[in-house]
N, C-alpha and C positions, 0 to 999 in steps of 0.2 A: 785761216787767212784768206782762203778762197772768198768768204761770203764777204770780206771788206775790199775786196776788189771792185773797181767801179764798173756797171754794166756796158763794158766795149771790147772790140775783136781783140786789138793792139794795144799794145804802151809802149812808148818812146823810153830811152834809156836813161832820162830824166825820171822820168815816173814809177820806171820798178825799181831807181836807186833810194826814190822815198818808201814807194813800198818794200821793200826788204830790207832797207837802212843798212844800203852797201853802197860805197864809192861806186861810180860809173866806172872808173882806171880796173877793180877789182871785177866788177862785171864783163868788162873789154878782155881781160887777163884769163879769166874764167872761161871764154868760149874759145881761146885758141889748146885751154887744157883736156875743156871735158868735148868730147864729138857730139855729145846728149844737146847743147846749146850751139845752133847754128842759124838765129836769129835772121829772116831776111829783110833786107834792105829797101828801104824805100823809091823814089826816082833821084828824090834830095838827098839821097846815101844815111836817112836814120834807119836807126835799126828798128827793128817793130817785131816785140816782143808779143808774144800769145801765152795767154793765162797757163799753157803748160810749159809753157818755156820759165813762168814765172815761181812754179811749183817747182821744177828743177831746180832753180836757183834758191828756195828754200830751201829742199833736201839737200843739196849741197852745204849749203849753210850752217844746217846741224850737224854733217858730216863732220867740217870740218870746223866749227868752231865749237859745236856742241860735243860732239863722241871724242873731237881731239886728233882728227885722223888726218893723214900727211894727205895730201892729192892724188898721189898713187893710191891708198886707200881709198879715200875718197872715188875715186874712179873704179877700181875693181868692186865695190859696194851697189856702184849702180849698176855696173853689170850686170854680176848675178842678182841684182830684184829683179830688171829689167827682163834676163832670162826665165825667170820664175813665172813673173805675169804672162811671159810668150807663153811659157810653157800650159799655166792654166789656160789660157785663153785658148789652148790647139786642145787640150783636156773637152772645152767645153761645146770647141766646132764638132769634134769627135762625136759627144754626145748629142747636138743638135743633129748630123747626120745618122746617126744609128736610129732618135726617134721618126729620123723623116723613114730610113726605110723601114723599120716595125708597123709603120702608117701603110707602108704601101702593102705590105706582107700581108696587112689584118684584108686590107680591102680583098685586096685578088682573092683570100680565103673566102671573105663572105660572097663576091662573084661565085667560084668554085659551088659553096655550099647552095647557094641560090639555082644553079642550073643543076643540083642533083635531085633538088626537090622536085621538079618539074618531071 
């Protein structure tokens, strides 16, 4: 769905009611249930959606119309993915700092080994 999105920041709540082929009332309904969608507003009071605000509104959509899950499901669902990805994502800063300091370790070593030679 991503790649038939039209190349821009925002969409109007017109536009992701076509793209997602959900009523705007259901998308309006939608962001005072899930905290995941809190669309900000424009000066003219639209809402102006971002391509990941758009994607939620998918996932949601198979939540509940595809898996069949009440909203409270539906809500605790994104939670724990939502948890999950943190969780990899802290897994992966983890490992990007462990290899920065192995980088530093190797140097100072070969520093070390360099002034024994001498």
């Amino acid at each position: 769905m991503a790649a038939d999105l039209p190349d821009k920041q925002y969409f109007r709540i017109g536009e992701v009611a076509r793209l997602t082929a959900l009523k705007p009332s259901v998308l309006r309904f939608w962001e005072t249930e899930f905290k995941e969608l809190q669309p900000p507003k424009s000066r003219t009071g639209q809402r102006l959606y971002t391509r990941r605000d758009i994607a939620v509104l998918l996932e949601i959509k198979q939540l509940l119309y595809g898996e069949k899950l009440t909203i409270e499901g539906a809500r605790n669902r994104l939670l724990t993915t939502a948890k999950r990805q943190k969780d990899h994502q802290g897994d992966s800063v983890q490992s990007d700092d462990l290899v920065s300091v192995l980088r530093e370790v190797r140097h100072e070593l070969e520093a070390i080994r360099i002034m024994l030679q001498k």
